[in-house]
C-alpha beads as a LAMMPS data file, in Angstrom:
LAMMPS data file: protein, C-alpha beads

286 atoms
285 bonds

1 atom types
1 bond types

-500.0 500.0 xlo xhi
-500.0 500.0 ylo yhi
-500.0 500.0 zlo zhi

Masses

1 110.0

Atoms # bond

1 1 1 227.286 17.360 51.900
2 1 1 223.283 18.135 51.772
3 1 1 223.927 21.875 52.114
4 1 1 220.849 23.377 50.541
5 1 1 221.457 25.740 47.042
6 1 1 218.937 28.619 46.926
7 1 1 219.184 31.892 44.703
8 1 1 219.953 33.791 48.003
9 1 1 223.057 31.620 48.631
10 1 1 224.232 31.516 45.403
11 1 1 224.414 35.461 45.580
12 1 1 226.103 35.168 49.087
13 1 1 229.000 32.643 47.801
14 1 1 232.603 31.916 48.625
15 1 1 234.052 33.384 45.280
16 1 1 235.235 36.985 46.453
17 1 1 237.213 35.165 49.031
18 1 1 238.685 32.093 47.109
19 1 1 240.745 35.122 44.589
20 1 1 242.549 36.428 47.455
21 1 1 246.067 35.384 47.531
22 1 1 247.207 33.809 50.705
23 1 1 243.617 31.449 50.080
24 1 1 245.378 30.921 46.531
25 1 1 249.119 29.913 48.136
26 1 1 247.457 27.871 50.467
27 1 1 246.049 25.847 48.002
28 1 1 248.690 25.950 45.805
29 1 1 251.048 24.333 48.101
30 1 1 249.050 21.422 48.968
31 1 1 248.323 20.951 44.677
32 1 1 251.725 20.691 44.314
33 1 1 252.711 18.465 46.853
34 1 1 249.960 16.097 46.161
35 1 1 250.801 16.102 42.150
36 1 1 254.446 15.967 42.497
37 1 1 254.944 12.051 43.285
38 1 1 252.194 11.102 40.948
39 1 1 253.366 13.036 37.754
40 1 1 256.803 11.312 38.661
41 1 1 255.904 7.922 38.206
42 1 1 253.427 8.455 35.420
43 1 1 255.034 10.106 32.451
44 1 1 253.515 7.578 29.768
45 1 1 249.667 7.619 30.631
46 1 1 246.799 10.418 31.232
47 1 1 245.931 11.256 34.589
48 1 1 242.705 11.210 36.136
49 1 1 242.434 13.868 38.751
50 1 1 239.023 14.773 40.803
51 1 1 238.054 17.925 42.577
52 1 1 235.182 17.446 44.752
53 1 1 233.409 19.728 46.227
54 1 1 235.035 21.817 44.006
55 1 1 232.898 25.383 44.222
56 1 1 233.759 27.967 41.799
57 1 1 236.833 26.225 40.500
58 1 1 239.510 27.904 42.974
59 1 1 241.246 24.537 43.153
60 1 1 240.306 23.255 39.609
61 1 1 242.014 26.382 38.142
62 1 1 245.391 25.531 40.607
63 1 1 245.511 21.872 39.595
64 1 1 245.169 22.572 35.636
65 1 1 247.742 24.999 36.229
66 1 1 250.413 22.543 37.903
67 1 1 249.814 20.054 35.048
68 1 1 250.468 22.536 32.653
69 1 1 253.733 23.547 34.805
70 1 1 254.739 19.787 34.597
71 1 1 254.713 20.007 30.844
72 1 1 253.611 17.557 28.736
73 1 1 252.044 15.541 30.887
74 1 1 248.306 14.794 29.999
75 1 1 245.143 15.052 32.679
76 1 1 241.347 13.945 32.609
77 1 1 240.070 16.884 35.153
78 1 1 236.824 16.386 36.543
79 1 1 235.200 18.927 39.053
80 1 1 232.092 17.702 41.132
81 1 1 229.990 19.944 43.136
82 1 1 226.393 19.513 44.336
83 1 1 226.033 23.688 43.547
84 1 1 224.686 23.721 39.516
85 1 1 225.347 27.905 39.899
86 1 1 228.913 27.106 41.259
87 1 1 229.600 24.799 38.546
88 1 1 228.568 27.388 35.847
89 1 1 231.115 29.752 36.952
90 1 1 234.255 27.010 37.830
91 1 1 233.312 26.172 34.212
92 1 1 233.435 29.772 32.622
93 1 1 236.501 30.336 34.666
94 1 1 238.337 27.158 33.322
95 1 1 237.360 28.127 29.703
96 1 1 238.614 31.278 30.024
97 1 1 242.289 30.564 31.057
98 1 1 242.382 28.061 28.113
99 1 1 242.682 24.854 30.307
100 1 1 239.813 21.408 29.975
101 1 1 237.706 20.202 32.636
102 1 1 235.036 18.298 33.053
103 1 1 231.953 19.255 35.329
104 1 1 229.658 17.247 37.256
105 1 1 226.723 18.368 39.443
106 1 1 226.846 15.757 42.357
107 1 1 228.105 14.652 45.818
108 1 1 230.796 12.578 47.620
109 1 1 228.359 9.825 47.662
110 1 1 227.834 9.519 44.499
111 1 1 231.116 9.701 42.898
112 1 1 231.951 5.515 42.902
113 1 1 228.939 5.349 40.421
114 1 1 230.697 7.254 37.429
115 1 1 234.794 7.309 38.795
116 1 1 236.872 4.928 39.473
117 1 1 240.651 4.254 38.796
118 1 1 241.374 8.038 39.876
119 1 1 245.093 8.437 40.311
120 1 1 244.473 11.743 42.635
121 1 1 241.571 13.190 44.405
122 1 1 240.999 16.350 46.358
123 1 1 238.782 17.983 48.552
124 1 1 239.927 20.944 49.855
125 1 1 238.117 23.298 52.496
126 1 1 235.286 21.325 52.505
127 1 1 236.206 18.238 54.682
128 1 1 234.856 20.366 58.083
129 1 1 231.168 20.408 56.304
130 1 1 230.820 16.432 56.691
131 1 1 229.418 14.742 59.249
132 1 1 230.037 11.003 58.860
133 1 1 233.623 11.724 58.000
134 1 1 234.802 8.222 57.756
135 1 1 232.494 6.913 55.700
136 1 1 233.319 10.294 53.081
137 1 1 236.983 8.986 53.304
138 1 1 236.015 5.148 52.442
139 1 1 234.081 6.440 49.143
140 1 1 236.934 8.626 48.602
141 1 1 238.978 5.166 49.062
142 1 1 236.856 3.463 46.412
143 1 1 237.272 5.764 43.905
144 1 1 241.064 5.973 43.830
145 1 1 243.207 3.530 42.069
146 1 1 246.046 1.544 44.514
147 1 1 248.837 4.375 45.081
148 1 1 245.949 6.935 44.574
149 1 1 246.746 10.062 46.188
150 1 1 243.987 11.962 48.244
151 1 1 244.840 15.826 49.282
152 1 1 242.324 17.436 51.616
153 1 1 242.600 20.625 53.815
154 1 1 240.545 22.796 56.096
155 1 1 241.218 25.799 58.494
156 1 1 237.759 24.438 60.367
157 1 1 239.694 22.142 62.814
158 1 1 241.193 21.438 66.240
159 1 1 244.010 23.906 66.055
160 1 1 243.238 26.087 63.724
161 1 1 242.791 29.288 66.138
162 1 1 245.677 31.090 67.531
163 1 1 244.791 32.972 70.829
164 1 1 244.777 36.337 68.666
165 1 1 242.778 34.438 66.328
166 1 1 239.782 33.487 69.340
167 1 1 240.539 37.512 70.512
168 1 1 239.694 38.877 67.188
169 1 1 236.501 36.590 66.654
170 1 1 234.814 37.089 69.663
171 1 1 234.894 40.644 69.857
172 1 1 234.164 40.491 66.027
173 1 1 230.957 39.322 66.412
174 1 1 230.268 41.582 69.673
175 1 1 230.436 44.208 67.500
176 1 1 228.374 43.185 64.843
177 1 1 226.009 42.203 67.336
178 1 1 225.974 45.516 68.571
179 1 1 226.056 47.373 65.184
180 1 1 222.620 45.297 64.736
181 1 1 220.953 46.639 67.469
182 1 1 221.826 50.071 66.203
183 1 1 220.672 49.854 62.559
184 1 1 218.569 47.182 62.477
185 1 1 217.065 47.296 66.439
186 1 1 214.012 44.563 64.747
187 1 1 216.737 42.360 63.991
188 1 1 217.055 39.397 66.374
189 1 1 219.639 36.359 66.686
190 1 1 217.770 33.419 66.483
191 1 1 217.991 31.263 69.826
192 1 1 216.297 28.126 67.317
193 1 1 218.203 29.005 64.331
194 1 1 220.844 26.190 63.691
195 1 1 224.241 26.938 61.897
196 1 1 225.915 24.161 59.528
197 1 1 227.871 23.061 62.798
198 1 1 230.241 19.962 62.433
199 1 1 233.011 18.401 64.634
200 1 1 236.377 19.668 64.513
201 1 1 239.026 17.041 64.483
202 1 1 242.496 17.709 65.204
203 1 1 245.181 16.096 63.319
204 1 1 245.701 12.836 65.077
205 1 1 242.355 11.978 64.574
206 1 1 241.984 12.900 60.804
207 1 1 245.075 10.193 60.368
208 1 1 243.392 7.385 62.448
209 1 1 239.972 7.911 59.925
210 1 1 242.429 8.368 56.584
211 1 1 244.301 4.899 57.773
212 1 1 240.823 3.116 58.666
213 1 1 239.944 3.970 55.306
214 1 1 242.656 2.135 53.458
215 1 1 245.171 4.898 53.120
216 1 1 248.365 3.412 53.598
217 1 1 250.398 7.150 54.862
218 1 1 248.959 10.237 55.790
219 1 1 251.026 13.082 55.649
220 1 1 249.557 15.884 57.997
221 1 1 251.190 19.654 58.212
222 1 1 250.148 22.735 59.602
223 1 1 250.757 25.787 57.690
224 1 1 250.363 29.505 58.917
225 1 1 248.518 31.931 56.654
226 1 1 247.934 35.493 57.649
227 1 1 244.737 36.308 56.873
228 1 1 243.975 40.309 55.506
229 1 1 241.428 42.381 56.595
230 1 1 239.933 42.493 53.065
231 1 1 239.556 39.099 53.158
232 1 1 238.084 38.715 55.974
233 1 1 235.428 41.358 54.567
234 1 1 234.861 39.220 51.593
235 1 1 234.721 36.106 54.200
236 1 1 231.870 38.127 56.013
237 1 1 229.981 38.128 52.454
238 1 1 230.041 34.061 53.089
239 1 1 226.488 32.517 53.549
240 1 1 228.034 29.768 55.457
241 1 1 230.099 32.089 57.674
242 1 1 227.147 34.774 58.274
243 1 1 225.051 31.568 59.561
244 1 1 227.304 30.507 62.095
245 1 1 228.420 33.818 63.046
246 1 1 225.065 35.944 63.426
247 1 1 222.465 32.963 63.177
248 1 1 219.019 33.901 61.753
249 1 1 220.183 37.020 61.035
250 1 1 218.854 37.429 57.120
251 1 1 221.959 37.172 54.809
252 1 1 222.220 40.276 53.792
253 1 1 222.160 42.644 56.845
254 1 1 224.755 40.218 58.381
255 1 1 226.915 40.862 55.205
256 1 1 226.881 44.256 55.949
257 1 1 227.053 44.000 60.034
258 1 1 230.295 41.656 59.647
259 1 1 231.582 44.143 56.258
260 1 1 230.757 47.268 58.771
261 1 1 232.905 46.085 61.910
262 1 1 235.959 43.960 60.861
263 1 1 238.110 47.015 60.166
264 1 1 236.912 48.548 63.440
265 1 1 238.186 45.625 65.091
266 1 1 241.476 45.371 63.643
267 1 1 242.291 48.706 64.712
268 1 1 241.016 48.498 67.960
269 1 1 243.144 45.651 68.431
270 1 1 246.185 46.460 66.252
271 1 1 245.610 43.789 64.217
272 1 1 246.610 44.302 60.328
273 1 1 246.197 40.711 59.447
274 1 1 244.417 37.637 61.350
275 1 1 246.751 34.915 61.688
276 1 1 245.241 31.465 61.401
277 1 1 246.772 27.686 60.882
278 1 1 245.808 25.933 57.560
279 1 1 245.705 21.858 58.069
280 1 1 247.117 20.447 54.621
281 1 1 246.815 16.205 54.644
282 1 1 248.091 13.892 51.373
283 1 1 246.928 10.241 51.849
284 1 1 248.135 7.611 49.703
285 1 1 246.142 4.466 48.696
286 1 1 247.769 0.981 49.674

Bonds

1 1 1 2
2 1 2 3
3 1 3 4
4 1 4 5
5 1 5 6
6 1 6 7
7 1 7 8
8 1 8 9
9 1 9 10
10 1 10 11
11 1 11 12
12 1 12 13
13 1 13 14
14 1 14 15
15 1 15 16
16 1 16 17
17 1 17 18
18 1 18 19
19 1 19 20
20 1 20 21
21 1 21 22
22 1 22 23
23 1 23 24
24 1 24 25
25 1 25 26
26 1 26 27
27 1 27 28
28 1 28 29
29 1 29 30
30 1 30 31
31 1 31 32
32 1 32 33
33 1 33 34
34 1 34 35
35 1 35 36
36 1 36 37
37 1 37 38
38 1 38 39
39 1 39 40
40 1 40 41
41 1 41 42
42 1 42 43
43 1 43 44
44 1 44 45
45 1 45 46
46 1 46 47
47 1 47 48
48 1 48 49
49 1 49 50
50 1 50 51
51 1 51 52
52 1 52 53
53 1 53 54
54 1 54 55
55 1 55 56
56 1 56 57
57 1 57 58
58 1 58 59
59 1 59 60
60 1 60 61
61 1 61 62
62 1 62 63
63 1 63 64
64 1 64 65
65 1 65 66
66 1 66 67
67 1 67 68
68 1 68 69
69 1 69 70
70 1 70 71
71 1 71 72
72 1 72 73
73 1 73 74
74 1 74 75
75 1 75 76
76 1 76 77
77 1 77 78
78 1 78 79
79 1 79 80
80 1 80 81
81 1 81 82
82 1 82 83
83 1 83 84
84 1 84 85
85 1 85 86
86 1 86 87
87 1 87 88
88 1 88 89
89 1 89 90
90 1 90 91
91 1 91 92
92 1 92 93
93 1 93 94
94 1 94 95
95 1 95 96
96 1 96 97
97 1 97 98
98 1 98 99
99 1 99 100
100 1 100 101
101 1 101 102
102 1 102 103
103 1 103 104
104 1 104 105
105 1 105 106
106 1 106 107
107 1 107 108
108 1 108 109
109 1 109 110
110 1 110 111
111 1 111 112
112 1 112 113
113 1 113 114
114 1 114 115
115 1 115 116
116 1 116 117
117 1 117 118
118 1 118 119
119 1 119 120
120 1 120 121
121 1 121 122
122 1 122 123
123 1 123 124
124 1 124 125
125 1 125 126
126 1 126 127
127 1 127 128
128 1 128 129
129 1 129 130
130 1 130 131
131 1 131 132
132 1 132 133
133 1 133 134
134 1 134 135
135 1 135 136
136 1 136 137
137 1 137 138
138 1 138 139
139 1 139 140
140 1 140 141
141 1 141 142
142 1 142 143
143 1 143 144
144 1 144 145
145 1 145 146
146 1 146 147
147 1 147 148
148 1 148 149
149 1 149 150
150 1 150 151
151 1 151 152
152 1 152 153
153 1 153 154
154 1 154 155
155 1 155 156
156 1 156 157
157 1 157 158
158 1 158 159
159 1 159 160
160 1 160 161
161 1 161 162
162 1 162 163
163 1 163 164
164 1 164 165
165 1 165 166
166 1 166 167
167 1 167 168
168 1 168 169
169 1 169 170
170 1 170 171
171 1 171 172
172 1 172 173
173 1 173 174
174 1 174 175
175 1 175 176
176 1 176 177
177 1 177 178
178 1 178 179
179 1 179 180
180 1 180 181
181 1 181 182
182 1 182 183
183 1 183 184
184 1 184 185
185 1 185 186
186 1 186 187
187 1 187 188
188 1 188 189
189 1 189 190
190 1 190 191
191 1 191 192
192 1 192 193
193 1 193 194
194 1 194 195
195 1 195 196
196 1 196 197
197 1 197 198
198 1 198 199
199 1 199 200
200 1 200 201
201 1 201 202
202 1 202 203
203 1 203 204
204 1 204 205
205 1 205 206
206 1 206 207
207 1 207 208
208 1 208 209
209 1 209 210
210 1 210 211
211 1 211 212
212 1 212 213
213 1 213 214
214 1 214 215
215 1 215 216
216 1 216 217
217 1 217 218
218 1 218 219
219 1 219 220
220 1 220 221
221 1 221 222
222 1 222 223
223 1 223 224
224 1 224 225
225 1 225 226
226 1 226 227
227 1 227 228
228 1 228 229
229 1 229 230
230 1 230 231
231 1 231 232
232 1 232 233
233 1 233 234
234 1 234 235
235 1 235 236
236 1 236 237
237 1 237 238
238 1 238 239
239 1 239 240
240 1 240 241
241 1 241 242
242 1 242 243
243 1 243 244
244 1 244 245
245 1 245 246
246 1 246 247
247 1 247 248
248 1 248 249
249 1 249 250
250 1 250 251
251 1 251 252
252 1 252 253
253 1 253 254
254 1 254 255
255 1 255 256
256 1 256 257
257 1 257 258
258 1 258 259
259 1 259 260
260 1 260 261
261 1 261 262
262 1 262 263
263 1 263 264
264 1 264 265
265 1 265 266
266 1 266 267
267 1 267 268
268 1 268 269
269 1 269 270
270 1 270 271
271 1 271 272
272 1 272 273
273 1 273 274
274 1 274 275
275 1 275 276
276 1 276 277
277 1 277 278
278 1 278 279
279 1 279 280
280 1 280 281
281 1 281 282
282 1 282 283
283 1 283 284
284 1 284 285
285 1 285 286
């Protein structure tokens, strides 16, 4: 994804808000629809199953989980991120619960060179960060074996926002803005400063890509998750998020504007939770 690891991102990282639950149920639902067909039709071999981009685990955790739920059924799990720090904690936090997974540090690109003959691959609230997201899906393609299942989501995409969704965010960042000019008055946005910005796609147009790819069906839903305060907080913490939201702004003030004003917002708005549409696609292979 060429997003740049540095000791100040790795201590501003999505981990705080991967644990909270409707992030968890999210990405539990897709896991299980995207294991269920496979684990169906293949009760006599091991199963290879890839989690790129994997982070902290989050996902890694859910699918050793549903394998384990399936019973005896036996899984090669291999985790790939291009984050070595993220890595060392998805592989604490698989040791810990008992479960096996392999780790390795490296990108989408790179996967055909040491996978192939995957029977399911995921890549889950990461697909927004890619550019060229065609060619992604044609290495995702090559890595899969025929009938292969790929399982992807994002809640960075055309339809994501509700119009209390656009409310809330806008006058979010007003008031963060303006918290900044309170406490820190030196503080400035920066006009040159250049978030990790990437096309949104809506749903018809993730299908078309997944089909020009060599996926045979794409199965596209929309799911509604209501989104707490708390996480939102822990959202705020983000280094990805405080970029786009209060660009330039150093890390950790715009941590604590964004951790200072959501709860502001939601009352002045009446607003207990954020509502916000979840895009959950499983692609199979022809």
């Amino acid at each position: 994804m060429g997003l740049l690891e540095t000791e100040e991102t790795n201590k501003f990282n999505f981990e705080a808000f991967a644990v909270h639950t409707f992030y968890t149920d999210i990405n539990r639902s897709l896991v299980r629809k995207a294991l269920a067909p496979i684990v169906k039709y293949h009760t006599d071999s091991a199963l290879t199953i890839i989690d790129m981009a994997c982070g902290t685990g989050a996902v890694t955790r859910l699918i050793a989980e549903e394998i384990a739920h399936q019973g005896s059924q036996q899984a090669h799990i291999i985790g790939v991120d291009p984050s070595a720090e993220a890595l060392r904690l998805a592989r604490q936090s698989i040791e810990e619960m008992g479960a096996n997974a392999d780790f390795i540090q490296g990108e989408t690109k790179d996967l055909a060179t040491f996978i192939q003959g995957a029977d399911a691959a995921f890549f889950c609230n990461a697909i927004h960060l890619i550019i060229d997201k065609l060619n992604a899906f044609r290495q995702m393609a090559a890595i899969l074996a025929p009938g292969g299942i790929l399982a992807c989501n994002s809640a960075f995409y055309d339809g994501t926002n509700l119009e209390e969704t656009f409310r809330f965010s806008r006058l979010w960042v007003r008031r963060a803005v303006g918290w900044l000019r309170k406490k820190y008055p030196e503080v400035r946005l920066s006009r040159e400063a250049k978030a990790t910005a990437r096309q949104w796609l809506n749903p018809d147009e993730y299908v078309s890509l997944l089909k020009q790819s060599g996926f045979s069906s794409v199965d596209v839903t929309e799911e509604r998750v209501a989104m707490s305060m708390d996480s939102l907080r822990d959202l705020g913490h983000y280094w990805l998020f405080i970029e786009g939201a209060l660009p330039g702004v150093p890390l950790a003030i715009g941590a604590e504007a964004l951790g200072s004003t959501v709860y502001d917002v939601a009352h002045e708005l009446n607003m207990p939770y954020l509502p916000r549409m979840w895009l959950q696609i499983v692609a199979t292979k022809g």
